[in-house]
N, C-alpha and C positions, 0 to 999 in steps of 0.2 A: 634953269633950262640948260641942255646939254651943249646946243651949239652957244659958244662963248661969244663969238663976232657975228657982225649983223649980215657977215659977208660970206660966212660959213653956209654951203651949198651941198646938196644930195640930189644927183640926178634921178630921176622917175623915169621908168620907162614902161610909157603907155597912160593914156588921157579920157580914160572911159571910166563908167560907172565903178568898177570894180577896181579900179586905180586913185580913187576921189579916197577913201581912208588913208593912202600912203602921203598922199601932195595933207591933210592935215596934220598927219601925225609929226613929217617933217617940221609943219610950221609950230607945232605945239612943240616940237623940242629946241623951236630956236634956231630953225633954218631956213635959209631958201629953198624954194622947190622948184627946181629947175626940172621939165617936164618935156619928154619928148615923143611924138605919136607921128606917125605916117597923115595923117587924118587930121585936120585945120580945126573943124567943127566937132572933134568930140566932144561929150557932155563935160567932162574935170578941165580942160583948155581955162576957165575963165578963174578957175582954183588957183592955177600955177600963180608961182612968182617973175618965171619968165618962161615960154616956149620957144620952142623949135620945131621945126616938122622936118623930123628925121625918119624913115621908115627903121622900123625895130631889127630886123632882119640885117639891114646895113651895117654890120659890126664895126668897120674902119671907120664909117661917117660917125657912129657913136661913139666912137675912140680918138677919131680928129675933135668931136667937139668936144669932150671929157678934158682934152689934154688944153682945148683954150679954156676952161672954166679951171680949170688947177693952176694958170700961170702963174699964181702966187700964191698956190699952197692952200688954197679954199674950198677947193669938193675934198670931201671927207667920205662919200660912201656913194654906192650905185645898188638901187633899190627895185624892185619890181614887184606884184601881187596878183593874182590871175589873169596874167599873161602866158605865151608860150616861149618867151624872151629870156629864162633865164640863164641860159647859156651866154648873150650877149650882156648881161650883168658881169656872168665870170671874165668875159675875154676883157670887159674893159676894165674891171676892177684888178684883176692879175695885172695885167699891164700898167697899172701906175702902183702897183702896191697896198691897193686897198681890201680892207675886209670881206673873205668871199670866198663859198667854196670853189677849190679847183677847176677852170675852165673844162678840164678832161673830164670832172665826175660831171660837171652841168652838161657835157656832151653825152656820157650816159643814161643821166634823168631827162633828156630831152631826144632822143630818138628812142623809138619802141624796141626796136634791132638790136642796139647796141644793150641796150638794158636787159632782154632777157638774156641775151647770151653773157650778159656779167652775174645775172642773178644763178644761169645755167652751170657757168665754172664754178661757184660757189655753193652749190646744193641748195638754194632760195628758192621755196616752192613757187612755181609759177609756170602756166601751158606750157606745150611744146609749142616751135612756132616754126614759121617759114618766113623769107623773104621774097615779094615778090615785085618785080619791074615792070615797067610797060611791055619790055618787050619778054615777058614772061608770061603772056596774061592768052593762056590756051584751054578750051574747051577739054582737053582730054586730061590736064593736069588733078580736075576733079573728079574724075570715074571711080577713083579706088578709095577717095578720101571715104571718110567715115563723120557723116553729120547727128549734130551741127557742128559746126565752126564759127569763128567771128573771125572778121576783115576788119581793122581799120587803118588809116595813115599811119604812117611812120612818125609825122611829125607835127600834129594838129591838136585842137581840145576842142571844146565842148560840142563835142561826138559827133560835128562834122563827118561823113565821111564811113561813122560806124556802124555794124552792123552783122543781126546773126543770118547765117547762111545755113537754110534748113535742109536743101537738096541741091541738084545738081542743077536744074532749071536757074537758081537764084546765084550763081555763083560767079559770072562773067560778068551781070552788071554790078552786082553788090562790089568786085574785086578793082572792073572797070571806076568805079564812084569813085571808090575810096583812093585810088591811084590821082583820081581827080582834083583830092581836095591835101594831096599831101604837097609840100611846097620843094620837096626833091622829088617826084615823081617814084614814088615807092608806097608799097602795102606791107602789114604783117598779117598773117594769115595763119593762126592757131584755134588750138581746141578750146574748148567754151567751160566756160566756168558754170557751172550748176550750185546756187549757193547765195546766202540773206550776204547783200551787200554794203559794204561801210566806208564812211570818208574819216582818214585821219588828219591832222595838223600837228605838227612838231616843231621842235627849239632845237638844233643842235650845238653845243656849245663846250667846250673846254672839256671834252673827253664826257661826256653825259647828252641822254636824250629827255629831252619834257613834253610829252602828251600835251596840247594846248588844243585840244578838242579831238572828239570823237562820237561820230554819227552815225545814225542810221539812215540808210539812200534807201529811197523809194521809188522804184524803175519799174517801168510798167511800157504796154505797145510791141513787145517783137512785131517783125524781126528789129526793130529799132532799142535801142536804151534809152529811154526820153525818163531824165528826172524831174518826177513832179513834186520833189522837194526833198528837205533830208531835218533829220530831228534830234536833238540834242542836249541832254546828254543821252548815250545813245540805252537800249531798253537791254542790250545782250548780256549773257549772264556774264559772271568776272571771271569765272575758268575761259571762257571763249576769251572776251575781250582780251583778257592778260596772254593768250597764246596767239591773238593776231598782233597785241604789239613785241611780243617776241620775235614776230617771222618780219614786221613792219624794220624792227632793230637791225637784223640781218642785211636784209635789200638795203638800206641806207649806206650800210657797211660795206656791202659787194661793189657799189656805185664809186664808193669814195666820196660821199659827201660828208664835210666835218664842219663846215662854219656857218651856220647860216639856219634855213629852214627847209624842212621835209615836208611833201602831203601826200598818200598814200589812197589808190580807190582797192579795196582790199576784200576777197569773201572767203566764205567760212565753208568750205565744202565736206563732202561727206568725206573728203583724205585730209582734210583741215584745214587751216589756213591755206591759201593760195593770193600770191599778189597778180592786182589788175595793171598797177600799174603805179612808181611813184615819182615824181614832182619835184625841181628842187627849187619850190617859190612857195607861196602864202596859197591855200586853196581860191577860185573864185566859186560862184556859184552860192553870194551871201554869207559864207560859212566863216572865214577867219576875221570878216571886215564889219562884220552884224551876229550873227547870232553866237558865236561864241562868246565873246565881248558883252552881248546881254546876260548869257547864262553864267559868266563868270563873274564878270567885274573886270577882266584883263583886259585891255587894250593889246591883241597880240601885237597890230602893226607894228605899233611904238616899238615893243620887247625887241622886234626882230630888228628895225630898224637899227637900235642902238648897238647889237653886233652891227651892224653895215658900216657902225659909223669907226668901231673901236672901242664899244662901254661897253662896262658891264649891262645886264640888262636884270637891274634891281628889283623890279616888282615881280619878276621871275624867280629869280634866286631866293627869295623872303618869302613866298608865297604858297613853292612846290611840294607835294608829300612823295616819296618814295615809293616804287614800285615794284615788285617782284620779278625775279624773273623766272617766268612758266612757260617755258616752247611747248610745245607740240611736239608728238612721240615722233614725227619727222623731220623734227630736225634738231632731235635731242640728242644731246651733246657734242652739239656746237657750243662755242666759246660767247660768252655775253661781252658784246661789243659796246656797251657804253651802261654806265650807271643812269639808271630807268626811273624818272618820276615823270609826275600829272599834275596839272593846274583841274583843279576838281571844280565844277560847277552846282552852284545853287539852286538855280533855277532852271526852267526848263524853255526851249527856245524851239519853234516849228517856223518852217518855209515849209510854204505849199506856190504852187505855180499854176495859173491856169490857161487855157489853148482855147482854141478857134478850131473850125471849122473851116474849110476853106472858103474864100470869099473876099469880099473888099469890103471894110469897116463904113458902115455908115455913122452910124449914135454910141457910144458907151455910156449906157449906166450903171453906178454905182458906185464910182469912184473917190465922191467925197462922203459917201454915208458909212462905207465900210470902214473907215477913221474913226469913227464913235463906238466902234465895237471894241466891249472890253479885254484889254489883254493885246490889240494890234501894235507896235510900234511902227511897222513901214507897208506903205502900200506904195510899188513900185510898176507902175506900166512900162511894155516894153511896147504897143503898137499903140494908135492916137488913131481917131476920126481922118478915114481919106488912105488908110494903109491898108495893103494887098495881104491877108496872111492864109496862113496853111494849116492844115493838121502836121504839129510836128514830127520831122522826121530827124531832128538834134535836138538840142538845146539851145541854140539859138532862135530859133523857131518859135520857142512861148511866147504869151502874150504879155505876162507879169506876174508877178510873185509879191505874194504878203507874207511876213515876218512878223510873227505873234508868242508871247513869252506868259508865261504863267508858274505855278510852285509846284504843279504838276505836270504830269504829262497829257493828262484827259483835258485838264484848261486848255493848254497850249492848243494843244492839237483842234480845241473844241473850235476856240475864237480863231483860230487860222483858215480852217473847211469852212466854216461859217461866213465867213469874209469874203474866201473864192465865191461859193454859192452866191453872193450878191450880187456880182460884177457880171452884169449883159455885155457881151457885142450882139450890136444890129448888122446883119447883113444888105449890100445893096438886093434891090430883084435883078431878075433877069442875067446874073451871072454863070456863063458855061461852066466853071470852077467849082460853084455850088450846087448846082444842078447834075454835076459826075457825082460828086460826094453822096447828095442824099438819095441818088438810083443803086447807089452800094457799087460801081463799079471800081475797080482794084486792076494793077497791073500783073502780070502774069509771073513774075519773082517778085509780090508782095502780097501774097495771098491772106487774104485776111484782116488787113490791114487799110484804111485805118478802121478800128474796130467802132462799133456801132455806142451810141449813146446808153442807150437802154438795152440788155439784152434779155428778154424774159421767157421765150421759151426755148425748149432745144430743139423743137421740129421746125422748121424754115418754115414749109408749105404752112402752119396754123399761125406762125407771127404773120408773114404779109396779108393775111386775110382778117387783121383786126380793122375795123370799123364800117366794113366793105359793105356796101348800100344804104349808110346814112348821112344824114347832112346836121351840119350844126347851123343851126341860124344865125346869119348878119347880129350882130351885139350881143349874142348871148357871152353868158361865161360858158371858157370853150370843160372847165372843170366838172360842170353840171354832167356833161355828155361822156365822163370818162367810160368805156367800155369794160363791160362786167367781168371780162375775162382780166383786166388791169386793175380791179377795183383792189383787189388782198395786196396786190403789188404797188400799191399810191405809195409807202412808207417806207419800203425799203432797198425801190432800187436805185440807185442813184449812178449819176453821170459820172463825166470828166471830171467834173470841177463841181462834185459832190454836192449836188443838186438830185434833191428823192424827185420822182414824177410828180405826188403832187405841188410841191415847192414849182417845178415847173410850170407847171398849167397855173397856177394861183400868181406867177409872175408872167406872164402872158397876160391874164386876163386885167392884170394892175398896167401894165406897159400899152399895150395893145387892144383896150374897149371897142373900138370901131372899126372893128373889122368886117368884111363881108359876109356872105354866105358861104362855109366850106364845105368840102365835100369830104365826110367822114375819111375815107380809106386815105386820101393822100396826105389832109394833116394827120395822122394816127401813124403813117407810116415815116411822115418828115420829123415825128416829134422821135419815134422809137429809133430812129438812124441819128437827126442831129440833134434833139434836144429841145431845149428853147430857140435856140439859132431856127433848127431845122422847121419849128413850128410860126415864127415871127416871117421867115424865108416864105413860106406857103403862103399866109394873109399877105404881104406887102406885094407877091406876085398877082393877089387878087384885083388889090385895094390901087396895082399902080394899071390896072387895062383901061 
């Protein structure tokens, strides 16, 4: 093991799910993990070697206490992984001389501002953009814009805050939000990426870059980006992929980032590569701490950790193949900023994530039988029985995500949608929350949204009129009564969380036998808007009068 003394220490910063690979990988190299979170009760707390409830943001308090943990020479690295912190990594690591990119480049890769206007001076393809403040936030600033746009914070993650702005109606509260959820009070407000979008993970190291994953994101819901998972290794051809990690090589280099680790959300447009946005920490979002690590064999944490500490990072080094370098005719020739390899994967790794409806959790089933399905390694709830949730409008907002690996991509993918499809929430009755949702009503800048379960015709007026003057009888199956106009569509249309109609109704009628008497059109219309939610909602408004 790497740390020699039993006294040998790596601060952590941050104590949450996405933080529990870094407090292990510390202690498998033979360290303390010294663990800091604003937050007493997060889930990794019981991981540490010892806590503190520092808030991450407070860079002197995590500088005052770095400095009493080194009194004799015993922190060796300052660490973090899908956090927005790692700027305060750099400021405290520069300051005692530890391994770390530049505080100045993590001030880069950590406001949106600064970053495009270094990617700007540098010719690194990525929007135009604007700055905007509170007190910037005027009705007439968007008359002339040309939509769409996207808004989001200056200085937030997991999409908090973001969002595409299709007109002018949508633009005061989408700008107001996102001003809302930045922690300096500021927006960027640029032109929209059109384009298959991708998450990268990177090594940077002693003048060379190593690919240590590369995905394909699956964003779905305008005007929202809600990822319902990403897949890996990713399906894009090797002329793309090779020409987004050339513009990826770029941005890292316009940043100044040279020690540490890069993540990149990246697309491919019809002018080619264009960066979303990059990172200078570990991705969160399952990606560098689970499925890459399955699909390879690499433990990235470890790798990266070991620069934090001052090692080489051997299973890296021993491991990599070479990569080409292939820019794109925009931004051909430019100079290749670091020698390019890839940790290649074997096997193939899918996160899928699945949502709610809005409402308050009564029952979840499913949870321990999708474990038995072949091919899952993690089933990770994010809401429990007795919690309030929503249709997401971030990523914080899902409900949980499965993590399923296979030798292809059609496994992977099979046993992961398979898994979601299992998992019921039950909604309580009589909630005003669920009761907006399945009347379809929407706020006036979010048209459209959130989009319906099922959508099978394109005329409005012939969908709400499916079931209209029939009743299904107290305990039948409600499957028997499907309506003739949905009968060709049982098989192939499926939900959220990839669930076909009849998969639906056939789990209604397993969940739910004793139901009352309904009245065709309302369940027909709660099932085509929420689903199984929307149909379980209906009977339990019956069954609780």
């Amino acid at each position: 093991m790497i740390g020699l003394s039993n006294n040998n220490k790596i601060l952590i910063l941050g104590a949450g799910l996405m933080q529990k690979p870094a407090i292990l990988a510390a202690k498998h190299l033979g360290f303390k993990a010294i663990v800091v979170d604003a937050n007493k009760n997060a889930v990794a707390v019981p991981s540490a070697d010892e806590f503190f409830p520092v808030d991450l943001k407070d860079r002197s308090a995590l500088l005052e206490l770095a400095k009493k943990l080194n009194e004799k020479g015993e922190l060796k690295g300052v660490f973090t992984a899908g956090t927005d912190f790692s700027a305060s990594v750099s400021f405290v690591a520069e300051n005692l001389g530890l391994p770390a990119h530049s505080f100045e480049a993590a001030l880069n890769a950590s406001d949106k501002v600064r970053m495009r206007a270094c990617f700007e001076k540098s010719g690194v393809p990525s929007p135009k953009f604007q700055e905007l403040s509170e007190n910037q936030i005027c009705a007439n600033l968007c008359k002339t814009e040309d939509y769409p746009k996207v808004v989001k914070p200056c200085d937030n993650m997991g999409g908090r805050g973001c969002r595409l702005i299709r007109n002018q109606n949508e633009f005061l509260p989408a700008v107001t939000n996102a001003i809302q959820n930045s922690r300096s009070h500021r927006a960027i407000f640029e032109d929209y990426m059109e384009g298959a979008e991708f998450s990268i993970d990177s090594i940077v190291y002693n003048g060379t870059l190593t690919i240590t994953g590369f995905a394909d994101r699956h964003i779905f819901y305008p005007p929202y980006f809600i990822e319902m998972g990403h897949s890996l290794p990713s399906k894009a051809d090797l002329k793309i992929k090779n020409e987004l990690i050339a513009t990826f090589a770029l941005g890292i280099k316009a940043l100044g980032l040279t020690c540490g680790v890069a993540k990149a959300d990246i697309k491919y447009t019809k002018n080619g590569p264009m960066i979303g946005e990059i990172a200078a920490r570990l991705s969160g979002g399952y990606m560098s701490g689970w499925t890459f690590p399955y699909a390879s064999g690499m433990n990235l944490t470890e790798e990266a950790m070991k620069i934090a500490v001052g090692k080489e990072p051997d299973y890296l080094l021993s491991n990599r193949v070479s990569l080409p370098w292939q820019p794109h005719e925009s931004v051909k020739g430019k100079k290749q900023p670091f020698e390019l390899y890839e940790i290649t994967s074997t096997l193939v790794s899918a996160e899928r994530a699945w949502l709610s409806i809005p409402g308050k959790v009564s029952k979840i089933y499913g949870l321990s039988e999708v474990k038995q399905i072949y091919g899952v390694r993690d089933v990770l709830p994010r809401s429990k029985e007795g919690d309030s949730v929503n249709f997401p409008r971030n990523n914080v907002e899902k409900c949980g995500n499965i993590i399923a690996v296979g030798i292809n991509h059609e496994q992977a993918y099979k046993s992961a949608e398979e898994a979601v499809s299992e998992i019921v929430l039950r909604l309580e009755p009589n909630n005003p929350q669920t009761e907006a949702f399945l009347s379809g009503r929407c706020e006036i800048d979010e048209e459209g949204f959130p989009v319906s379960a099922f959508t099978f015709c394109p005329n409005k007026e012939n969908s709400i009129t499916v079931g209209e003057g029939t009743k299904i009888p107290a305990k039948a199956k409600v499957i028997d009564f499907l309506p003739e106009s949905l009968i060709p569509l049982a098989d192939s249309l499926k939900d959220w969380n990839h669930r076909t109609l009849r998969k639906t109704l056939e789990k209604f009628d397993e969940i739910c036998p004793e139901h009352g008497e309904l009245d065709g059109k309302s369940f027909w219309q709660a099932v085509l808007r929420g689903g199984i939610q929307g149909a379980l909602y209906v009977a339990d408004n019956i069954n609780n009068v």
